[in-house]
N, C-alpha and C positions, 0 to 999 in steps of 0.2 A: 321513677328515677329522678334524681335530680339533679340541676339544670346543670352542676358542673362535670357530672358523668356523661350527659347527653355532649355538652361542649367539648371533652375529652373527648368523645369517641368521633364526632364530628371532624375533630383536627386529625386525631390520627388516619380517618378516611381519604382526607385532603391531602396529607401529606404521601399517602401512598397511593396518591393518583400522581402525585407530581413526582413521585421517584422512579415510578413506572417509567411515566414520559421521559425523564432523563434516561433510563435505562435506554428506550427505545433510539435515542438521541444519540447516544454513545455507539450503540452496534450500527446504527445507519452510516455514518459518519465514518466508522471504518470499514463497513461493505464500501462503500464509493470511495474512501482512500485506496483498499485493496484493486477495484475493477480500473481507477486510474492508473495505478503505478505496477500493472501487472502487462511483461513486453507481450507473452504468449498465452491467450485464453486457455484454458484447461476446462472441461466438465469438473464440476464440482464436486461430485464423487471422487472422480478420479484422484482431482488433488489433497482430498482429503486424507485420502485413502495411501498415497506415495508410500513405496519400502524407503529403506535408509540406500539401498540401491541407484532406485530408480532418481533419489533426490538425489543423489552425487554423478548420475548421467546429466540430468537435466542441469547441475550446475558448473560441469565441463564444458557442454555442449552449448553454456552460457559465455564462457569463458571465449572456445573455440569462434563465438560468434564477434566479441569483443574483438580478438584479434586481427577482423575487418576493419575496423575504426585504424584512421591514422593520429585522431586526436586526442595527446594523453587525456584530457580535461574529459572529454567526452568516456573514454573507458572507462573513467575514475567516477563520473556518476554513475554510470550504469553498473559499473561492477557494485558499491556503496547501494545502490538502490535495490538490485536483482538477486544479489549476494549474499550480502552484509544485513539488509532488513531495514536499511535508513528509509527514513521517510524526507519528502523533499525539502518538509523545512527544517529538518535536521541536519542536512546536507548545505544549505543557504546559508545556516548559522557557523557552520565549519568554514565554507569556502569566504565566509563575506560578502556573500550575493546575495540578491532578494528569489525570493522563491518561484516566479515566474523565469529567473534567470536561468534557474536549475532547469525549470519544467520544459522550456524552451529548447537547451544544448539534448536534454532527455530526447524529446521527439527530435529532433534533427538525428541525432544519432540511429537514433532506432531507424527513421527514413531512410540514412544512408545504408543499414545492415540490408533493409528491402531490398532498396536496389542493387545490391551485390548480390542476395540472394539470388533476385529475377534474373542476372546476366550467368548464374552458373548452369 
């Protein structure tokens, strides 16, 4: 072979070891966006698996949970977050807040559905 077939194939090797990596980069990065911004764990079958049913219970019963919040701000991320499919810095960019701002009101709120939860 000659040397620019061997360097040809060299590069093409290279570069799909580096596209792999990004590949892998990109679905890690949204498994750990998903296990962050997810209020209620599901088995993973399960969730994959949802009818068009049981996803319109699950997003009442989302709904019906919100309804404990006293604070619009607070229902409006969680519904945008749980609902809608935003991601939090998608939500930071709308409100004009930094994205720990968002993340912040997120878990408060979620604390306070707990503790209404544990008092029923």
């Amino acid at each position: 072979m000659s040397l620019e077939i061997e360097e040809t194939i060299g590069a093409m090797d290279t570069y799909r070891i580096l596209l792999k990596r990004m590949a892998w980069r990109i679905q890690y990065a949204a498994k750990v966006r998903r296990k962050k911004e997810c209020l209620v764990e599901f088995d993973e079958y399960v969730y994959t698996t949802q009818s068009f049913l049981q996803d319109m219970v699950s997003k009442y019963y989302l709904l019906d949970l919100l309804s404990l919040l006293s604070s619009n701000k607070e229902k409006y991320i969680l519904q945008k977050i749980y609902i809608d499919g935003f991601t939090e810095l998608e939500l930071a960019k709308e409100l004009n807040i930094s994205q720990q701002a968002v993340n912040k009101c997120k878990k408060k709120a979620i604390q306070t559905i707990r503790q209404k939860i544990a008092t029923f």
